[in-house]
C-alpha positions as CSV (number, residue, x, y, z in Angstrom):
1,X,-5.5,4.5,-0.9
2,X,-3.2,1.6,-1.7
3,X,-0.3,1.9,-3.8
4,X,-0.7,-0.8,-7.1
5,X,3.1,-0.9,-7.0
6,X,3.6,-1.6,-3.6
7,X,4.8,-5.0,-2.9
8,X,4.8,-6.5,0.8
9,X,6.1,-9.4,1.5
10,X,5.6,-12.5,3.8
11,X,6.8,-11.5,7.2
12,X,7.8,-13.9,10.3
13,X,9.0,-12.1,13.1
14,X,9.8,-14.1,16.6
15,X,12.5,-14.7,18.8
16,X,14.9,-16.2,16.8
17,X,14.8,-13.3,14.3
18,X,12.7,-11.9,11.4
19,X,12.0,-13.8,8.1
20,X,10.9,-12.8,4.9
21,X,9.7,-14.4,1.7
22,X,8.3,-13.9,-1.6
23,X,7.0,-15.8,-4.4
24,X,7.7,-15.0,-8.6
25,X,4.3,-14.2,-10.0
26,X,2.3,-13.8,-6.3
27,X,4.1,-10.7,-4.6
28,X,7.1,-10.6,-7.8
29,X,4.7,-9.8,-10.3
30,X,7.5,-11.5,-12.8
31,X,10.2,-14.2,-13.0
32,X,13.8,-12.7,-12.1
33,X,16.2,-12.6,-14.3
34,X,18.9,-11.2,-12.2
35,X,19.4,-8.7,-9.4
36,X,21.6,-6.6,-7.5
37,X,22.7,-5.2,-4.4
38,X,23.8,-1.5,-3.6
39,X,25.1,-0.6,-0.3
40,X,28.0,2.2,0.7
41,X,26.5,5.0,-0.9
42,X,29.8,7.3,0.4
43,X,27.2,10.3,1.0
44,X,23.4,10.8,2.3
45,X,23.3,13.6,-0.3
46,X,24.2,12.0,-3.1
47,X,21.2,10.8,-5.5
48,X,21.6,7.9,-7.4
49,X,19.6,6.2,-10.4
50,X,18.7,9.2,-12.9
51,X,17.3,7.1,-15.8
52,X,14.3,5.1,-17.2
53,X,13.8,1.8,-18.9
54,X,12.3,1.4,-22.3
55,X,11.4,-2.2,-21.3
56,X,13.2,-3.8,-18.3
57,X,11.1,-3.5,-14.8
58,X,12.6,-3.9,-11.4
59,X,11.1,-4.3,-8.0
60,X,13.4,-2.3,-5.5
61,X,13.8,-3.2,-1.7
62,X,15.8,-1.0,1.6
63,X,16.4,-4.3,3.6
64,X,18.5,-2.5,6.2
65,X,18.4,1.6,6.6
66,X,16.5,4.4,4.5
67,X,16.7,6.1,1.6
68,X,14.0,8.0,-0.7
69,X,12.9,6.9,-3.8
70,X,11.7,9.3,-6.3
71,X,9.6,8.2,-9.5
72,X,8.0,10.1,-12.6
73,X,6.0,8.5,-15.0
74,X,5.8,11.8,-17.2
75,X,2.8,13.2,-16.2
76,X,2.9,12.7,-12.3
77,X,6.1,12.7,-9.8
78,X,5.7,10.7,-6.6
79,X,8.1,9.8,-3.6
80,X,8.4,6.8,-1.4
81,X,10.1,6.3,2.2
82,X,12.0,3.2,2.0
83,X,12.5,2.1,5.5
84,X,10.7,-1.5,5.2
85,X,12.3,-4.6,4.2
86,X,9.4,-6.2,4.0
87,X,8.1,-3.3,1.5
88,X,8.9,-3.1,-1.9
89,X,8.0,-0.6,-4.9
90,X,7.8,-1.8,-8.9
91,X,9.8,0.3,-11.1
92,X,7.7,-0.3,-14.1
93,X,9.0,0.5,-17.5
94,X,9.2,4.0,-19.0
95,X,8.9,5.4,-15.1
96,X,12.2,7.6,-14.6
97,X,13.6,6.9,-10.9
98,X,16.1,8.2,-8.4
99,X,17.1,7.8,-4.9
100,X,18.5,9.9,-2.5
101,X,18.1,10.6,1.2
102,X,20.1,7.4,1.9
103,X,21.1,6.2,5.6
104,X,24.7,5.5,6.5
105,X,24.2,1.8,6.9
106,X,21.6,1.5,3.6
107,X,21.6,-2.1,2.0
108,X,18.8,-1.7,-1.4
109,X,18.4,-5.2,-3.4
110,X,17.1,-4.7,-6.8
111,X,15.3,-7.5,-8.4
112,X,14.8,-7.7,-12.2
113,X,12.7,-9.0,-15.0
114,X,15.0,-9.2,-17.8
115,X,19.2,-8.8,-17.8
116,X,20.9,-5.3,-18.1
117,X,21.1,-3.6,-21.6
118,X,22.6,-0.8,-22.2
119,X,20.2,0.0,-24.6
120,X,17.1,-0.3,-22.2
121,X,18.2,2.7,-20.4
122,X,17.4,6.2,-21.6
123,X,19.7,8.6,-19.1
124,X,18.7,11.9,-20.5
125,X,15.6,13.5,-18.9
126,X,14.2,15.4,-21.8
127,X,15.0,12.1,-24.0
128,X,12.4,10.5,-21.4
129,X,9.5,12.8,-21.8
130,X,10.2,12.4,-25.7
131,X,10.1,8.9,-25.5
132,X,6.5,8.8,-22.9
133,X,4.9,10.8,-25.3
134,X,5.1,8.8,-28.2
């Protein structure tokens, strides 16, 4: 069965290299409003991420190495490989997410809907289920 968060992307690959592409609205189901890049994770062991958004959603891609990414909506948990970087996975709102399991030579870009807030983001696990189950 598919994934309804899984994102692939346009993919060119030949002998000059590989090439991929997306569009806002066609494989980014929304226009970006910023993103980010996170790469040197000091230890494979180490998990990052450990929060939720109230409203902000994200579209998360490994465009070089692995890592594992770990979501819970409040009723179900589910994990995803990242090894593609033609794959992504939508972090929709109110889902909590981690990542661990990541490679020595991991490069993750985030892509985002709306700007950070520190307000968005609900750190505390037990605050999360609270706040799904209203």
């Amino acid at each position: 069965m598919a994934n309804p968060d899984e994102i692939i992307l346009k993919s060119i690959k030949g002998p000059v290299g590989e090439l991929y592409a997306g569009k806002i609205y066609e494989q980014i189901p929304f226009a970006i409003k910023e993103f980010y890049f996170i790469r040197n994770v000091p230890d494979g062991k180490i998990a990052r991420g450990m929060h939720a958004h109230k409203k902000r959603e994200q579209v998360i891609f490994c465009l070089l190495g692995s890592f594992t990414l770990h979501m819970d909506d409040g009723n179900k948990k589910w994990s995803v490989a990242m090894n593609d970087p033609a794959r992504g996975m939508r972090l929709k709102k109110r889902v909590w997410h981690s990542m661990t399991d990541f490679s020595k030579d991991c490069v993750i870009l985030v892509v985002a809907d709306d700007f950070e807030d520190a307000s968005d983001y609900i750190r505390d696990y037990d605050e999360f289920l609270k706040f799904v189950k209203i």
